[in-house]
C-alpha positions as CSV (number, residue, x, y, z in Angstrom):
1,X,0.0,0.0,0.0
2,X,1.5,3.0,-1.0
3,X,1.1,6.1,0.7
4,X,0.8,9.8,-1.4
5,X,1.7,13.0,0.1
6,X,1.0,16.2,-1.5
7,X,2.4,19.7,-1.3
8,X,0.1,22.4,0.0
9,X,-0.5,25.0,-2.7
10,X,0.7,28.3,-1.3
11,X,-2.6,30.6,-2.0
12,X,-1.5,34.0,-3.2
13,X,-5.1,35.7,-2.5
14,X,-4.2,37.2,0.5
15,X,-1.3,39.6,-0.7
16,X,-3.7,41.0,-3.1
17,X,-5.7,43.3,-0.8
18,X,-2.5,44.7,0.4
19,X,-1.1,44.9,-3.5
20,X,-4.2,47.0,-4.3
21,X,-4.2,48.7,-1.6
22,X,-0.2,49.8,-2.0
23,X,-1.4,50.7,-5.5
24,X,-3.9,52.8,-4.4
25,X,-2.3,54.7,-2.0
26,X,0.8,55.3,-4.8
27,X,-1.7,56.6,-7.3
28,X,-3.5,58.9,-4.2
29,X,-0.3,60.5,-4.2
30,X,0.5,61.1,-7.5
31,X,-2.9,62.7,-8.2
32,X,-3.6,64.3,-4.7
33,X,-0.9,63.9,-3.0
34,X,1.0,66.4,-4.0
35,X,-1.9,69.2,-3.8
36,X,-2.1,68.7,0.0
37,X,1.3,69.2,0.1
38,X,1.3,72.2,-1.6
39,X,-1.8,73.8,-0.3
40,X,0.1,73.4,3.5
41,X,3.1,74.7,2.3
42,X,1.3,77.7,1.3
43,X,-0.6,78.1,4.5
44,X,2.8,77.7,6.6
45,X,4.3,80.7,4.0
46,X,0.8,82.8,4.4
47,X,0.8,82.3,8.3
48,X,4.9,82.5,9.1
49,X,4.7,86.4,8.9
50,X,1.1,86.6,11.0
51,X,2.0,84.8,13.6
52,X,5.5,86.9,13.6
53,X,3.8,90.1,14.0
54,X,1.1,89.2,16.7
55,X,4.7,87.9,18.5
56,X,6.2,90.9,18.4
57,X,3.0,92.7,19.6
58,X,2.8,90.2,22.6
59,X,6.6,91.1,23.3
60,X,7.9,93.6,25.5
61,X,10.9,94.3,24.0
62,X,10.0,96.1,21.5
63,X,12.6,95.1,19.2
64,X,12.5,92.8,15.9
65,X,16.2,91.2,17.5
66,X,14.1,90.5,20.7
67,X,11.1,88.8,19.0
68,X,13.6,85.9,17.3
69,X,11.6,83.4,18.9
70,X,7.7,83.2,18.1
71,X,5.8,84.2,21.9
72,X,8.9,83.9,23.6
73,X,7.8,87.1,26.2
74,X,3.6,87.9,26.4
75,X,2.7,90.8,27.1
76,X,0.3,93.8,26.4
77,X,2.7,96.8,27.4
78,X,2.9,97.7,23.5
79,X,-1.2,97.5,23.1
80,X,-1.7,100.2,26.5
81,X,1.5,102.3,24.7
82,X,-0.4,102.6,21.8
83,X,-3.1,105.1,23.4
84,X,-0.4,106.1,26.4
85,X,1.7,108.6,23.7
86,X,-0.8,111.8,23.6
87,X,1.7,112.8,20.5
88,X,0.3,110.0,18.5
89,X,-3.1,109.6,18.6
90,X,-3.8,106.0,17.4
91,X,-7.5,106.0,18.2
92,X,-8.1,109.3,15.7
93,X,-6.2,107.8,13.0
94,X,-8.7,104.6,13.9
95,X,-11.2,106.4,13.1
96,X,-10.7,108.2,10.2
97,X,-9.6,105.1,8.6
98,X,-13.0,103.9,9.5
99,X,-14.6,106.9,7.9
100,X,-12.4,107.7,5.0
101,X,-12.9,103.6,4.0
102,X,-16.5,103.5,4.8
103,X,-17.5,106.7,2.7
104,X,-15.0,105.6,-0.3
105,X,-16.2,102.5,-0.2
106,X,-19.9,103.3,-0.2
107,X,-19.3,106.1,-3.2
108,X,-17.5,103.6,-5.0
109,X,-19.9,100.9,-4.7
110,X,-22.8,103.6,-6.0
111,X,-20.9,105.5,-8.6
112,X,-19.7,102.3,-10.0
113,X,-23.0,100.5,-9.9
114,X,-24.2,103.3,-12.1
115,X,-21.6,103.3,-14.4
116,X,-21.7,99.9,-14.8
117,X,-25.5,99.8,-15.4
118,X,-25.1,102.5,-18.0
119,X,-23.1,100.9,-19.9
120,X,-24.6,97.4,-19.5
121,X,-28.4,98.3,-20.2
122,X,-28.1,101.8,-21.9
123,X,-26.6,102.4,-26.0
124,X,-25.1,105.1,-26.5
125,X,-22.8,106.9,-29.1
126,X,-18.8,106.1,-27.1
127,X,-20.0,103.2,-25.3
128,X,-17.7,100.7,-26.7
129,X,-14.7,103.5,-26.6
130,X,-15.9,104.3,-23.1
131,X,-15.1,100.6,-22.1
132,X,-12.0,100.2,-23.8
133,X,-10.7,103.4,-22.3
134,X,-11.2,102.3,-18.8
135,X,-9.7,99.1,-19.2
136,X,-6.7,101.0,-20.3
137,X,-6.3,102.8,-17.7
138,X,-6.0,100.3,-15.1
139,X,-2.6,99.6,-16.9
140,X,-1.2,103.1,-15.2
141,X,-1.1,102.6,-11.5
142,X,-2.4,105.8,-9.5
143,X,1.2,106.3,-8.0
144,X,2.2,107.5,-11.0
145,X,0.2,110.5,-10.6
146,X,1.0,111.7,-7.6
147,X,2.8,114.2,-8.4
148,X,0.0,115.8,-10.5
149,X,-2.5,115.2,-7.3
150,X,-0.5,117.1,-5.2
151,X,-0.3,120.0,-7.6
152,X,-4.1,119.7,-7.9
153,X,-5.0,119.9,-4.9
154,X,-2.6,122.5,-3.9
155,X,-4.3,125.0,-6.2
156,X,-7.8,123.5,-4.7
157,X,-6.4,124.4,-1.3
158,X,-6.0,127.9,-2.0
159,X,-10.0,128.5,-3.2
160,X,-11.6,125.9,-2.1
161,X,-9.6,124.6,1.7
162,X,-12.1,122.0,2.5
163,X,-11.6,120.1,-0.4
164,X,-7.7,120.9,-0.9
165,X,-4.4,119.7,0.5
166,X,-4.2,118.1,3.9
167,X,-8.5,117.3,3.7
168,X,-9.9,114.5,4.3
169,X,-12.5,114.9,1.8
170,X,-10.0,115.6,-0.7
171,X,-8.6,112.0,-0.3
172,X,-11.2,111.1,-0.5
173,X,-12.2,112.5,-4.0
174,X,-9.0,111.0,-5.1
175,X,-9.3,107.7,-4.0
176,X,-12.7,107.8,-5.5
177,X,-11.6,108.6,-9.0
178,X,-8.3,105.9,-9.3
179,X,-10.9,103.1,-8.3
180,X,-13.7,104.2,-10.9
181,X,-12.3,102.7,-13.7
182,X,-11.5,99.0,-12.5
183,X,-14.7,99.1,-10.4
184,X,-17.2,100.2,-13.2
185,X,-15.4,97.4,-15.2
186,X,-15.4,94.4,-12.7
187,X,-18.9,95.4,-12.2
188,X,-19.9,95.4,-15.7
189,X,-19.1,91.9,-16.2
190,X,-21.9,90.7,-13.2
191,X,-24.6,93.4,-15.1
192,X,-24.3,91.5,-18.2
193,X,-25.4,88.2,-16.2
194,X,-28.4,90.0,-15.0
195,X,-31.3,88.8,-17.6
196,X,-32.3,92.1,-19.8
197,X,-36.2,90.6,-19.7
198,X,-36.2,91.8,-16.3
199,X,-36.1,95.2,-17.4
200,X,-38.3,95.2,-20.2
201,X,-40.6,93.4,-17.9
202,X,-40.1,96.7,-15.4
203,X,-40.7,99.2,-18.4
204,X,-43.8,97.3,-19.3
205,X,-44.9,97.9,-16.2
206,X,-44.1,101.6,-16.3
207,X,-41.3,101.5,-14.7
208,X,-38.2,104.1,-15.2
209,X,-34.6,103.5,-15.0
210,X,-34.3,104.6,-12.0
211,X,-36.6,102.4,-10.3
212,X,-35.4,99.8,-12.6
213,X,-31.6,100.2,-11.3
214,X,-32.6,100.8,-7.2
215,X,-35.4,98.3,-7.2
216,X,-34.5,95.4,-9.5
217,X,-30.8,95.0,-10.2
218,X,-28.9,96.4,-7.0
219,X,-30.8,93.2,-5.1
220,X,-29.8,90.7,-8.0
221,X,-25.8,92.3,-7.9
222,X,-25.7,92.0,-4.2
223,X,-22.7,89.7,-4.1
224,X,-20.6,91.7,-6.9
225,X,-20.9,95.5,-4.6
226,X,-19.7,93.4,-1.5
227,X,-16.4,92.5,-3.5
228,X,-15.9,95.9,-4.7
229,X,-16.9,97.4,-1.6
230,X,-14.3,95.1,0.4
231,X,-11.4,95.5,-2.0
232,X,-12.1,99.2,-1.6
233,X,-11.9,99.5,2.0
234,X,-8.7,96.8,1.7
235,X,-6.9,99.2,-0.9
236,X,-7.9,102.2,1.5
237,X,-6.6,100.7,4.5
238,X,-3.2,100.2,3.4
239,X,-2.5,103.2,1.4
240,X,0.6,104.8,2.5
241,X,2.0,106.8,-0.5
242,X,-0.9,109.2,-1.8
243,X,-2.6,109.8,2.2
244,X,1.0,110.3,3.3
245,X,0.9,113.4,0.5
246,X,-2.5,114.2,1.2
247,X,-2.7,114.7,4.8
248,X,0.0,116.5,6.7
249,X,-1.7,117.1,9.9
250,X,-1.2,114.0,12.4
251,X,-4.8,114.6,13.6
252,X,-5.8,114.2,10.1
253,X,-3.7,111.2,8.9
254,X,-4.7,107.3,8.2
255,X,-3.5,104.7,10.6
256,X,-0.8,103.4,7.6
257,X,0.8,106.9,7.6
258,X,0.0,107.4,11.6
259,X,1.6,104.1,12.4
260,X,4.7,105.1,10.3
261,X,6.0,107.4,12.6
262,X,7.0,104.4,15.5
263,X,9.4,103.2,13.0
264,X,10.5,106.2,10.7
265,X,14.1,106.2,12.7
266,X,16.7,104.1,11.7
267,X,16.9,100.9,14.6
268,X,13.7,102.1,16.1
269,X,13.0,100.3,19.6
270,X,9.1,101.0,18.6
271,X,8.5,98.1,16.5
272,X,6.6,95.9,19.3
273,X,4.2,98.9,19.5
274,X,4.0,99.1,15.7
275,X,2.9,95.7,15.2
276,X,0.5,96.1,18.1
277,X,-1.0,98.8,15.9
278,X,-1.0,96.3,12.5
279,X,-3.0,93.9,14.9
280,X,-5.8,96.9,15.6
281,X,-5.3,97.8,12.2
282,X,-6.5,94.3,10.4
283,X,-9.4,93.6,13.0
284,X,-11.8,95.9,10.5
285,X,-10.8,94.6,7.7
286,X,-10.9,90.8,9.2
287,X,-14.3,91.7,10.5
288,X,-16.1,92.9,7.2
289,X,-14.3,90.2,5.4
290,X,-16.2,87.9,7.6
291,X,-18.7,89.6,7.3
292,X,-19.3,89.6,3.7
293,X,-18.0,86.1,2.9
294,X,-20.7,84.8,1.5
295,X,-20.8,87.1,-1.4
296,X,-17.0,87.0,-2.1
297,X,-16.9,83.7,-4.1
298,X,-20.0,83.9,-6.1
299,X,-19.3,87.9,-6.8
300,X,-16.2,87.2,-8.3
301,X,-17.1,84.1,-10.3
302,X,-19.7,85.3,-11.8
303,X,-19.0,88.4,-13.4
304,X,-16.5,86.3,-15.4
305,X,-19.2,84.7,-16.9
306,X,-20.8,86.7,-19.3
307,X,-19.4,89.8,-20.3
């Protein structure tokens, strides 16, 4: 009687779970991998320099050499110096960032609104030329004008003061006409997406344009007047060239130009207190961004869509 033996057959099922799922995590990386790694790279870079300031507004020291190491000291001596210094008044230059933004901001958003419904609903002889002339003048940058505003409004100063050099309300007129052009434009592009049976539907009703524009369209363009009203008070905020010209009187002055003066010296030892100052500075702009969120995506998607 003879006896057979055979050899287990080694079953190879098992390793392919873990095959496919080595595959699978290989091909993950390739295709998606990499895009997480490059989206937190980016939001090390963004956040490296904002968490660098709020350090050096937590530390006492007051110099950039002293503030090496991120929260090494935490403190809030350079937030109570900020309105300790009767010479510098940071809470005026507060506020008339808040004002000068606020009112350029709201004037933009209407003047531009109207603009950009003329030119969207209305045909006229110069329309076309009219569009192609401000898109050519965002290619010249305001700064390059500056010394023609200060002229200007030198000679306003000496027959009209209130609207001349060192106003307020003169800065105001010329932020107000650098931020016509690009905002008339970047509206015009959401107008277009606005269905024109909507107004014919209005003037069948009897209807003018008036009531047309303030009680049809500036409801359906909601989202686009947040963005331009945001980027408006954003560009307003941190202007430091043309309000520097503008306004000479340190009562008068913006908190970019204000907040300057801690670190116009060579080796200053005010730098804690001037990044205590950037913190106050961004909270309004933080806080209006927040505020407006929900309109920033769809206002600027949009108005690419049909021009």
């Amino acid at each position: 009687m003879t006896v057979t033996t055979s050899t287990p057959k080694i079953s190879h099922r098992k390793t392919q779970p873990a095959r496919r799922h080595d595959r699978g995590t290989v091909s993950w990386a390739k295709e998606k991998g990499w895009r997480h790694l490059v989206g937190i790279v980016t939001i090390i870079f963004a956040l490296f320099p904002l968490l660098y300031v709020l350090s050096a507004a937590l530390d006492s020291s007051g110099t950039l050499a002293g503030s090496n190491r991120l929260f090494g000291q935490i403190g809030f001596e350079n937030f109570a110096q900020l309105f300790a210094d009767p010479a510098r008044p940071f809470g005026r230059w507060f506020l008339n960032t808040l004002f000068i933004g606020a009112v350029t901001s709201l004037a933009s958003v209407l003047l531009g609104a109207l603009a950009a419904y003329a030119f969207s609903r209305m045909r006229f002889k110069g329309r076309r030329l009219g569009l192609l002339s401000l898109m050519l003048l965002q290619l010249f940058p305001q700064l390059l004008a500056i010394v023609a505003i200060f002229l200007l409004l030198s000679g306003i100063s000496d027959v009209v003061p209130w609207l001349g050099l060192g106003s307020q309300l003169g800065l105001i007129m010329v932020y107000l006409g650098g931020a016509l052009g690009v905002n008339t434009y970047l509206m015009y592009g959401f107008f277009n997406t606005v269905p024109t049976s909507l107004d014919e539907a209005a003037r069948l009703d009897g209807a003018s344009h008036v009531q047309i524009f303030f009680g049809i369209i500036l409801r359906l363009v909601t989202p686009i007047l947040a963005v331009v009203g945001l980027l408006s008070f954003i560009g307003i905020s941190s202007d430091f060239i043309i309000a520097s010209v503008v306004l000479q009187d340190p009562d008068s002055q913006t908190l970019a130009v204000g907040l300057y003066s801690y670190v116009a010296q060579q080796r200053s030892e005010n730098w804690g207190v001037f990044a205590a100052g950037s913190v106050l500075a961004a909270l309004p702009v933080m806080a209006l961004f927040l505020f407006l969120q929900k309109y920033i995506t769809s206002g600027l998607i949009q108005g690419s869509v049909k021009g």
